[in-house]
C-alpha positions, 0 to 999 in steps of 0.5 A: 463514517463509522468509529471503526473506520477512524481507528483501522490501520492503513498503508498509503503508497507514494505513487512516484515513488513506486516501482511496480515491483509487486512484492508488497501484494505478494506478502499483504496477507488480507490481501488489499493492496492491488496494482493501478492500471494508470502510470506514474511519471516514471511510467511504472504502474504503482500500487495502492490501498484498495479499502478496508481490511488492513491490519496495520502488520507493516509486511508491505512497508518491509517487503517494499525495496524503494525507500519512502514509497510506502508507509503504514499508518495506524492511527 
């Protein structure tokens, strides 16, 4: 793993609390945030990070109605 993995911003997503609602991927403007094919136990299909390239901006966290389900990390 290189340094600059170490230090990159990125968003986590508690999957059981997702509901699917899309609006984070709708404001991610690099883009790396997709929609899982796979339910969670509420039977929505949850969101998730897809790799590199987050900047740390924190659209999806406001963008997200359910409280809890996303967090933006920027360590």
């Amino acid at each position: 793993m290189s340094d600059e993995n170490l230090t990159a911003p990125y968003m986590e997503v508690d999957a059981e609390l997702c509901k699917g609602c899309l609006m984070c991927i709708g404001v991610c403007p690099k883009k790396v945030i997709e929609q899982s094919k796979k339910l969670n136990s509420a039977s929505y299909h949850p969101v998730y990070y897809a790799g590199q390239g987050c900047l740390g901006c924190g659209m999806c966290f406001y963008a997200c109605p359910e409280p809890g389900a996303i967090r933006v990390v920027k360590p």
